[in-house]
C-alpha positions as CSV (number, residue, x, y, z in Angstrom):
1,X,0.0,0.0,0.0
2,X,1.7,3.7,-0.9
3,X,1.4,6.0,1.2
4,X,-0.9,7.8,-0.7
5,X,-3.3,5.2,-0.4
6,X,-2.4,4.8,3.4
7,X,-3.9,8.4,4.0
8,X,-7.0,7.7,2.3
9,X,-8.0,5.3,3.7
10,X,-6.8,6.5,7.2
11,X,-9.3,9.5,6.3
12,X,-11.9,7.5,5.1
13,X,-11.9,5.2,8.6
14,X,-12.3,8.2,10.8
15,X,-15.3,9.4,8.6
16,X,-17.1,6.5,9.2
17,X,-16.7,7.2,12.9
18,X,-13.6,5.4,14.4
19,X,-11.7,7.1,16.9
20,X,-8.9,9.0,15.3
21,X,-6.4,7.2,18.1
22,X,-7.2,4.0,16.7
23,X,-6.9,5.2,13.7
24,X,-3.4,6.6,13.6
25,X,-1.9,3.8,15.5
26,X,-3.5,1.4,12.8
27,X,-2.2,3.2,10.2
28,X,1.0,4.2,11.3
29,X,0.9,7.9,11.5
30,X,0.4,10.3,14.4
31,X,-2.9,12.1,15.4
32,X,-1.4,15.2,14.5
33,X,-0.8,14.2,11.1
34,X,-4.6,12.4,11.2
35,X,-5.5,15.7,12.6
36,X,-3.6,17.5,9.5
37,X,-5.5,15.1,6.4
38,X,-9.0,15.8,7.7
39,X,-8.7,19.6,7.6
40,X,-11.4,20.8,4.8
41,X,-8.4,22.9,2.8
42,X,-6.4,19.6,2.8
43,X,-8.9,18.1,0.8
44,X,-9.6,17.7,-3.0
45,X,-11.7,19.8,-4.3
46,X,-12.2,22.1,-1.5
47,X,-11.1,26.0,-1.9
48,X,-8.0,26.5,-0.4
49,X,-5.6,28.9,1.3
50,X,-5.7,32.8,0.6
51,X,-5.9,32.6,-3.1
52,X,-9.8,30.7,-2.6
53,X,-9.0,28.8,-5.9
54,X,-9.7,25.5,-5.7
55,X,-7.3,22.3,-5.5
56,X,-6.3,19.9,-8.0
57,X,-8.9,16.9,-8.0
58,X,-7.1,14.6,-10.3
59,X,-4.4,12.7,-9.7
């Protein structure tokens, strides 16, 4: 699994309602990090930073 794909589904585990603690020591990563993923501007699609454009969605 890349680490890519790690994140995902990290992210997809605590939206279906796991506790993030379980969830980074599953997956490896701190809650910090965990913390850092599920922020709305870290995610595609979303507007981010000061610019409000929006972020890549593919690839």
């Amino acid at each position: 699994m890349t680490v890519v794909e790690q994140r995902y589904r990290a992210v997809l585990a605590v939206e279906q309602g796991e506790p993030r603690c379980h969830v980074a020591a599953q997956f490896d990563v701190s809650r910090q990090t965990l913390s850092r993923l599920l922020r709305p501007e870290r995610r595609p699609g979303r507007r981010c930073g000061r610019t409000g454009a929006f972020r890549n969605t593919q690839g």
